[in-house]
N, C-alpha and C positions, 0 to 999 in steps of 0.2 A: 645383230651383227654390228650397228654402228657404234656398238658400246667396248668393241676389241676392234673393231677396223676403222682406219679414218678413210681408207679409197675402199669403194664396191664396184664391183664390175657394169659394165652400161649392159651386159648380155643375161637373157636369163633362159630358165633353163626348166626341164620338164622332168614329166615321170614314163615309163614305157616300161613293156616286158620285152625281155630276152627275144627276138622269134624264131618261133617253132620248130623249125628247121635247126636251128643251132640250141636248141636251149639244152638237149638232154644232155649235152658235153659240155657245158658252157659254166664260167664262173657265177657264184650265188648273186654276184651285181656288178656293174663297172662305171664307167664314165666316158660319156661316148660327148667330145666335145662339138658344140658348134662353130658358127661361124658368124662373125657381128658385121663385116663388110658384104653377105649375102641375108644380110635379116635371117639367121639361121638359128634356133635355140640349140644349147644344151641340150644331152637327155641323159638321167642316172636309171642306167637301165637294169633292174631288176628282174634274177629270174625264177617267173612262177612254174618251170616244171617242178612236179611229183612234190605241191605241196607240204605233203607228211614230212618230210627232209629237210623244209625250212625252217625253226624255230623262228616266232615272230620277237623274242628278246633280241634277235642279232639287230635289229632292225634300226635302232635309234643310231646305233654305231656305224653302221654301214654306210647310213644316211649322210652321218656327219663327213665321215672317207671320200664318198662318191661325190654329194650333191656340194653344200655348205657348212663349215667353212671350207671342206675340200676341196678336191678336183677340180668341179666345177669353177670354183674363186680364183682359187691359183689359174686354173690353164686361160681362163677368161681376161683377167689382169694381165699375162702375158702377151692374150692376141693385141692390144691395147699397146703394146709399147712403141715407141718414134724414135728414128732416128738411129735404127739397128738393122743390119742388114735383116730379110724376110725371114731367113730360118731359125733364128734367135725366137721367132715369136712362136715355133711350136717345138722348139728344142726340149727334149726332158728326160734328162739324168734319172734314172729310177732312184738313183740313192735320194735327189735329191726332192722331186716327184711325191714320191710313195712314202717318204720320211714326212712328210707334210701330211701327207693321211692320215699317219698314223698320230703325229703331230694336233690333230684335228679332232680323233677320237678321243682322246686324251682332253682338250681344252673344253669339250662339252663337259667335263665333270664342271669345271668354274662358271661354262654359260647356263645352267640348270637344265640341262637336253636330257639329262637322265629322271627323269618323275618318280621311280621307282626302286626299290632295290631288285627289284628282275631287271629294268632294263640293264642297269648298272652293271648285273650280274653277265648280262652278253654282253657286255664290254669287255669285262675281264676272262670271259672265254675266248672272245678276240685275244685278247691279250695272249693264252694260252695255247692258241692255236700260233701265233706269230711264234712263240719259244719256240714250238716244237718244230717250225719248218727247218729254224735255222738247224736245228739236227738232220733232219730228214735231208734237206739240200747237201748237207756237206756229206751225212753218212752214203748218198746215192752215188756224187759225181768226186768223192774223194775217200771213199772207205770201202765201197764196193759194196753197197746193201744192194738187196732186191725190191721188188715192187712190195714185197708181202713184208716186209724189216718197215718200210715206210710205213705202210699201213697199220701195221698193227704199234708203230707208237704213237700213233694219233689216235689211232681206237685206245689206248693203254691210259692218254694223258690228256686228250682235250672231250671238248661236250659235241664236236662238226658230228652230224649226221653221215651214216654209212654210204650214201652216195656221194655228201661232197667230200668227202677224205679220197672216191677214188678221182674224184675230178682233180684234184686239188694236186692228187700224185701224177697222174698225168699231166699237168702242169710245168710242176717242177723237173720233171724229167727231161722234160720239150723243151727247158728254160734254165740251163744251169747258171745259177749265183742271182737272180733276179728275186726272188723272196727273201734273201741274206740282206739287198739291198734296202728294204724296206728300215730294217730297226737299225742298220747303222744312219740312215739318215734324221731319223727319230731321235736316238740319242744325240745328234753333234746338234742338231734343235735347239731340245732343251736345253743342251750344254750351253749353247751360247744366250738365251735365255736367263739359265743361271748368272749367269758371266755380267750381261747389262745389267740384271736387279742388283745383284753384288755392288757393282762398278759406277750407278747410277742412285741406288739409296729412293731416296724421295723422293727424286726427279725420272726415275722409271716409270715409261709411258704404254702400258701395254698396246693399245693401238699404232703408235708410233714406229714400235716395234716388228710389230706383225708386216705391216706396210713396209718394212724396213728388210726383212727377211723374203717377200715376196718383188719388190720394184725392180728387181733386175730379170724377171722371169725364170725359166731352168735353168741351175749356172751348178757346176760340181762344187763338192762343200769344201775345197781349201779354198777356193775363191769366194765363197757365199762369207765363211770366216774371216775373209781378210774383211770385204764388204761391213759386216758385222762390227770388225773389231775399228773400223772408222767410223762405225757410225757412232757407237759408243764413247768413243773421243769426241768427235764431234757434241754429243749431249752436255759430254762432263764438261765442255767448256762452256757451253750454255750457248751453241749456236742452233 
């Protein structure tokens, strides 16, 4: 981590299952934050119902999403901020939240998180599972599918096991536009990523950057961009 981040969070964080009582409806993992003014950890809560259903390839990605650099980092770094009124410190834009996850699963290919071409390969099942929501959300809550139109393109096009495609569609149903959220906040990321290496050459700081992207905590992306686009002035002059 200190090799991409110049700030870590002072909070840290755990591992746990799903419980019992929720898990058999419950998403493949999530991120259940703590609290560092109650000595509270983290926990990236993982769930082991009906084993057979989880591929252990999803696992380095999910990690990355939930625990570190994800959820975990970001929402932590946030409780941490001064000088902002309280609700700023657990404010969270999904766009721009969830776009950082995915942001995250993505930057393990550079940190060497993937050892494998399997795990690599649940990556890019993530990867093909996120395409195919943004159909499944728009075809549900703007074209009139049914539950079984959802289901059968994720049985048609991604690797999700047949219980979490129906968790998954129950989700989205509960939640219209919240999975869409995800990859636009992903793409404006990298976008502006692109934009400092561009704009910056040899004086592109990937840590600097990262730090740069998370110090204002949840903030929606034309204001993370404005953010962005001074920070990177700022660089080019050399302050």
């Amino acid at each position: 981590m200190p090799k991409y981040f110049g700030k870590l969070p002072r909070l840290s964080y755990g591992v746990m299952a799903v419980p019992e009582e929720m898990s058999a409806n419950y998403t493949t993992g999530r991120y259940w934050g703590g609290n560092l003014k109650n000595g509270l950890a983290g926990n990236y809560v993982v769930n082991t119902y009906d084993l057979s259903q989880r591929p252990l390839y999803n696992l380095p990605s999910l990690t990355l999403h939930e625990g570190v650099p994800g959820h975990h980092h970001q929402i932590s770094l946030a409780q941490e901020l001064t000088n902002v009124p309280e609700f700023r410190k657990s404010l969270y834009p999904n766009a721009f939240g969830e776009g950082w996850g995915l942001y995250a699963e993505k930057l393990g290919v550079e940190m060497g998180i993937y050892r494998t071409e399997y795990e690599n390969f649940g990556r890019l099942t993530y990867e093909m599972w996120r395409a195919c929501r943004l159909v499944v959300d728009t075809g549900m809550h703007w074209k009139g599918w049914s539950r079984e139109q959802a289901e059968k393109c994720f049985f048609e096009n991604t690797a999700l096991a047949p219980h979490n495609i129906k968790t998954e569609v129950e989700r989205y149903i509960s939640w219209p536009g919240q999975a869409l959220a995800y990859k636009i906040g992903e793409l404006k990321i990298l976008e502006l990523r692109a934009r400092a290496e561009t704009s910056l050459g040899a004086d592109f700081d990937i840590r600097k950057f990262h730090d740069a992207v998370l110090e204002n905590g949840g903030i929606p992306l034309n204001i993370l961009e404005d953010r962005i686009n001074i920070w990177i002035a700022r660089n080019a002059n050399g302050q």
